[in-house]
Backbone bond lengths (Angstrom), bond angles and torsions (degrees), N, CA, C in turn:
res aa  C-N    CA-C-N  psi(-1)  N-CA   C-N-CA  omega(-1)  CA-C   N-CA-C  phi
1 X - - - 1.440 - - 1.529 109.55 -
2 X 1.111 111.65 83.82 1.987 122.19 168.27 1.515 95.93 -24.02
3 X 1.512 99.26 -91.09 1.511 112.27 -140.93 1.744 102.80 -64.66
4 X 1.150 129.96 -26.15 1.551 142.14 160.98 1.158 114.56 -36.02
5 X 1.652 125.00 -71.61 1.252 133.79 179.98 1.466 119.32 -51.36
6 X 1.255 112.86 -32.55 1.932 114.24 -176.98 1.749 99.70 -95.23
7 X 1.198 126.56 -16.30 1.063 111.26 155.17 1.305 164.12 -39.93
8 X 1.461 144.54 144.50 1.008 127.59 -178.15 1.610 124.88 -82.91
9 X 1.307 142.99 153.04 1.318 111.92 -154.91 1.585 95.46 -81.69
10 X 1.156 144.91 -5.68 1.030 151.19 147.40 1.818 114.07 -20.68
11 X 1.263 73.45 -78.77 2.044 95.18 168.66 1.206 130.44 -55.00
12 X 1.620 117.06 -27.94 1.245 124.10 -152.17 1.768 116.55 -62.63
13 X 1.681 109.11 -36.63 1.281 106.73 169.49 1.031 128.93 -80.49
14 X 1.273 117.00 -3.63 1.484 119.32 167.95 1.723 119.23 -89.75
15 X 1.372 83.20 -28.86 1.719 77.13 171.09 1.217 123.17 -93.92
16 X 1.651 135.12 -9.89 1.366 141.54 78.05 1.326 84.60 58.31
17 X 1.832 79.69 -122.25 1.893 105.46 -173.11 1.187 127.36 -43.02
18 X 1.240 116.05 -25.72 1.541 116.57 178.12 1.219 112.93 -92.96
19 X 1.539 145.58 -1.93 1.272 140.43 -165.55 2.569 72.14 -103.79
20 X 0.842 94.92 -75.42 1.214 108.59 175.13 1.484 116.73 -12.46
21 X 1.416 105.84 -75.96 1.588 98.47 172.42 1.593 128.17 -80.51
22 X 1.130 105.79 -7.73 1.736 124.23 159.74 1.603 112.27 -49.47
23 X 1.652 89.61 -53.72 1.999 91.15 -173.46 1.645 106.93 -88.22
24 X 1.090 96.82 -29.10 2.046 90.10 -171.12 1.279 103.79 -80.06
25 X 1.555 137.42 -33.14 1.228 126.48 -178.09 1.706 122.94 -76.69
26 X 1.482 89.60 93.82 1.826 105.14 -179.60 1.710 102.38 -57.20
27 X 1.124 133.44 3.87 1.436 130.08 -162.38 1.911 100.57 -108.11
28 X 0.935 105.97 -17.56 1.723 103.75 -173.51 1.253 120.56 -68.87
29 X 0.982 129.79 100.18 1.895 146.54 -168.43 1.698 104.33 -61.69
30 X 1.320 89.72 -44.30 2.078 99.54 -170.37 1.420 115.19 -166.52
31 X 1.283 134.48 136.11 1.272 119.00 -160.57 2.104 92.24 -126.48
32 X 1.085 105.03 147.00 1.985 109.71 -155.53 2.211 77.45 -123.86
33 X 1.981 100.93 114.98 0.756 123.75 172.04 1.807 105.22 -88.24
34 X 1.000 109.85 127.14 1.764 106.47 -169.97 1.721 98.56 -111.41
35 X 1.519 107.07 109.21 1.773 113.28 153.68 1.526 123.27 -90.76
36 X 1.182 101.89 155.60 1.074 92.65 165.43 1.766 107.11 -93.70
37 X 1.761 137.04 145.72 1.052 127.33 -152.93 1.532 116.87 -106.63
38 X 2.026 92.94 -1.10 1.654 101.24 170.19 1.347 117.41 -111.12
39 X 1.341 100.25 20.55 2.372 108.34 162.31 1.345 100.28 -127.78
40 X 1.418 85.71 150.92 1.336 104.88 155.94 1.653 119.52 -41.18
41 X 1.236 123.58 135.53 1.702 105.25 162.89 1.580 124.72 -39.92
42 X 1.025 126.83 136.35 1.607 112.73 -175.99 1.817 99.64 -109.68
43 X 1.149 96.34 176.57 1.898 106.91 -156.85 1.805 102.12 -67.01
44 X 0.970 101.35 -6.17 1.622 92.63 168.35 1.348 128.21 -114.35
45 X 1.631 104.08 -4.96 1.453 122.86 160.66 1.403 123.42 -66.60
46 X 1.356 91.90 -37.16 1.980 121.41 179.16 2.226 85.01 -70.90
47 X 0.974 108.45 -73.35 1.106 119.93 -151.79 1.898 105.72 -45.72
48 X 1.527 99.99 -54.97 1.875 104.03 158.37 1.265 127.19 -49.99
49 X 1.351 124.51 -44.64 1.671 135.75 141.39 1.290 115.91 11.24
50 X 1.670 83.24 -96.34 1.277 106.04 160.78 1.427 156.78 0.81
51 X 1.688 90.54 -87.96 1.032 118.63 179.15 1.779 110.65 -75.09
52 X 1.218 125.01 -23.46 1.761 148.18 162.67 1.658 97.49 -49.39
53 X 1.094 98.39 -72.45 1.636 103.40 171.38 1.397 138.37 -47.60
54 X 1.226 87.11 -62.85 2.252 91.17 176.53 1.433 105.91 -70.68
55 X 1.326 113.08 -33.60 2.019 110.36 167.27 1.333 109.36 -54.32
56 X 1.116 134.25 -27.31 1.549 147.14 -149.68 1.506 110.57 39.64
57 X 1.677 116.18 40.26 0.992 101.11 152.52 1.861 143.76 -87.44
58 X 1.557 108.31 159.91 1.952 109.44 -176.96 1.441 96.79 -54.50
59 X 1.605 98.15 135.03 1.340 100.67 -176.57 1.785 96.15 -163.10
60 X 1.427 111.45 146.28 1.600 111.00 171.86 1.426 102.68 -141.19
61 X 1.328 125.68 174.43 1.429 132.11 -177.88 1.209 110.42 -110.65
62 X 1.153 118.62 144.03 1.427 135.31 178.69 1.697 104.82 -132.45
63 X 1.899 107.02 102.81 1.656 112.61 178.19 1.382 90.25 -95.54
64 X 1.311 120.87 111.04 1.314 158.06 -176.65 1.725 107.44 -83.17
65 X 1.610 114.14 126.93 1.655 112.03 177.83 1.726 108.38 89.29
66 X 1.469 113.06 35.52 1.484 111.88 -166.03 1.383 100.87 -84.20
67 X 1.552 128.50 2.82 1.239 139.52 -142.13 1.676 85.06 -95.12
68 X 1.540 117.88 -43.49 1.122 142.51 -138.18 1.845 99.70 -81.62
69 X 1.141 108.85 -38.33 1.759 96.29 -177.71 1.655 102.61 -129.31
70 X 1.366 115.90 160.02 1.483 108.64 -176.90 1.402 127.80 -47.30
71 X 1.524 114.08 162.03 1.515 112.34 -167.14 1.704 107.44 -96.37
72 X 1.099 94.92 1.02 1.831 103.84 174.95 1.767 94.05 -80.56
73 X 1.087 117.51 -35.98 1.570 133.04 -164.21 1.432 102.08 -75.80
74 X 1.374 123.84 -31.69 1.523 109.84 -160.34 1.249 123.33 -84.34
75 X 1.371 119.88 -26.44 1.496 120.62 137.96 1.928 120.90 -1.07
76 X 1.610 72.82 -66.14 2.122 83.78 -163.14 0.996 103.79 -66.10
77 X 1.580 130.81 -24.90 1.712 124.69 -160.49 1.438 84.08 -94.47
78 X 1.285 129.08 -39.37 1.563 121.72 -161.99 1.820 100.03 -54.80
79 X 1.571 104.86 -53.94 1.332 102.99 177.33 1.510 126.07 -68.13
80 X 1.412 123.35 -16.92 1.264 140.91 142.39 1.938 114.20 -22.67
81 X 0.877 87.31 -70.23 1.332 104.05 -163.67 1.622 103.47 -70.14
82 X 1.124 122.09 -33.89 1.403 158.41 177.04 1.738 101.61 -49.08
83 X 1.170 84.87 -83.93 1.575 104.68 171.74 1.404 121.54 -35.38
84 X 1.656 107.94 -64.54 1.313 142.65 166.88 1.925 119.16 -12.17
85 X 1.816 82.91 -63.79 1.517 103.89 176.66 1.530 120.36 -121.02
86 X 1.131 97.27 21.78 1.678 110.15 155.73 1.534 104.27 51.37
87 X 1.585 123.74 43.59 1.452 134.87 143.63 0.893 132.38 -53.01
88 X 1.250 102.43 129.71 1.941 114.36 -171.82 1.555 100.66 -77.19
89 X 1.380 101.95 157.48 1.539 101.32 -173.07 1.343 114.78 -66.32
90 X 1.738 123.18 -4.97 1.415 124.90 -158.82 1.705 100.81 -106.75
91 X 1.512 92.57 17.97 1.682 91.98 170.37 1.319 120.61 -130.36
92 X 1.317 119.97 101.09 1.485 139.47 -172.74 1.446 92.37 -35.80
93 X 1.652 104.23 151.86 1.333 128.91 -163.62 1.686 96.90 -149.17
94 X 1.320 135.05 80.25 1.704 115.99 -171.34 1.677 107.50 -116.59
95 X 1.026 104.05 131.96 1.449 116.01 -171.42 1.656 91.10 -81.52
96 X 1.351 110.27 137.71 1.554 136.32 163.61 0.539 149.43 -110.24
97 X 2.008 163.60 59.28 1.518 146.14 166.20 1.408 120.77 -41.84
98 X 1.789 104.15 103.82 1.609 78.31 161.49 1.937 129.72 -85.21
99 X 1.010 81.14 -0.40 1.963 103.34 -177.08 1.239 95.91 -74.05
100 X 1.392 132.14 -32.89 1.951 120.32 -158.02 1.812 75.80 -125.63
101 X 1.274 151.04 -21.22 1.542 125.03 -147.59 1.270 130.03 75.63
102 X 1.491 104.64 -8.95 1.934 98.06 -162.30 1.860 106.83 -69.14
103 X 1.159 97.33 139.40 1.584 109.06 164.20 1.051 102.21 88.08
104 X 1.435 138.96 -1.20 1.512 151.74 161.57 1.826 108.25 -18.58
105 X 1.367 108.70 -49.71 1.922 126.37 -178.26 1.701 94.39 -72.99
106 X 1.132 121.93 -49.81 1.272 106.93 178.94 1.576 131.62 -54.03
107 X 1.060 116.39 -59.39 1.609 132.16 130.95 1.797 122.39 12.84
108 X 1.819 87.17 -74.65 1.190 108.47 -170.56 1.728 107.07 -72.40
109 X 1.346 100.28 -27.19 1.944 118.60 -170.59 1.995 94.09 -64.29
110 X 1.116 92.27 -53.30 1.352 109.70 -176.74 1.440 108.05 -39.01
111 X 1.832 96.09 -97.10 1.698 105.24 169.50 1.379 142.14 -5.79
112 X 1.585 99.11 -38.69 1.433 122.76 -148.24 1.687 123.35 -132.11
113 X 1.554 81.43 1.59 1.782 103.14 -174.35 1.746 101.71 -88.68
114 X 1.483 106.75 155.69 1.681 84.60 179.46 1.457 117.98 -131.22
């Protein structure tokens, strides 16, 4: 159990269930990792990462709160974050507002692209 062991025992049953229904559910098309796009990744962001990766499960990023700092800026945090957790370029990274909508088509480009 990855995400169990780095846990807090706080966490542990929840990450539990989620390492759990992550691997047994043969039905999951793509699974949408949510950052926030004005922190650093924090150790359990790293830790889902991760664990997305060495499973080799479909997975894209969603930097969440893009509403929040300028749009000349989001570039740098995108690569921020990028950097951060050492993503290959073949793994979508899409900045989001859900308060304003922006990037909503990107999202959808993603999801729905084949």
């Amino acid at each position: 159990m990855v995400l169990v062991k780095c846990l807090n025992k706080k966490n542990k049953d929840l990450g539990k269930f989620i390492e759990e229904y992550i691997i047994n559910r043969k039905n999951i098309s793509i699974i949408i990792l949510i950052l926030d796009i004005r922190h650093d990744p924090t150790s359990d962001d790293k830790l889902m990462y991760d664990f997305l990766l060495n499973n080799n499960l479909p997975f894209f990023i969603v930097a969440n709160k893009a509403d929040k700092i300028a749009k000349t800026k989001i570039g740098t945090f995108i690569e921020n974050i990028k950097n951060f957790l050492n993503i290959p370029d073949n793994i979508p990274i899409i900045p989001f507002s859900s308060e304003n909508k922006i990037y909503v088509e990107d999202i959808y480009n993603v999801l729905f692209s084949d």
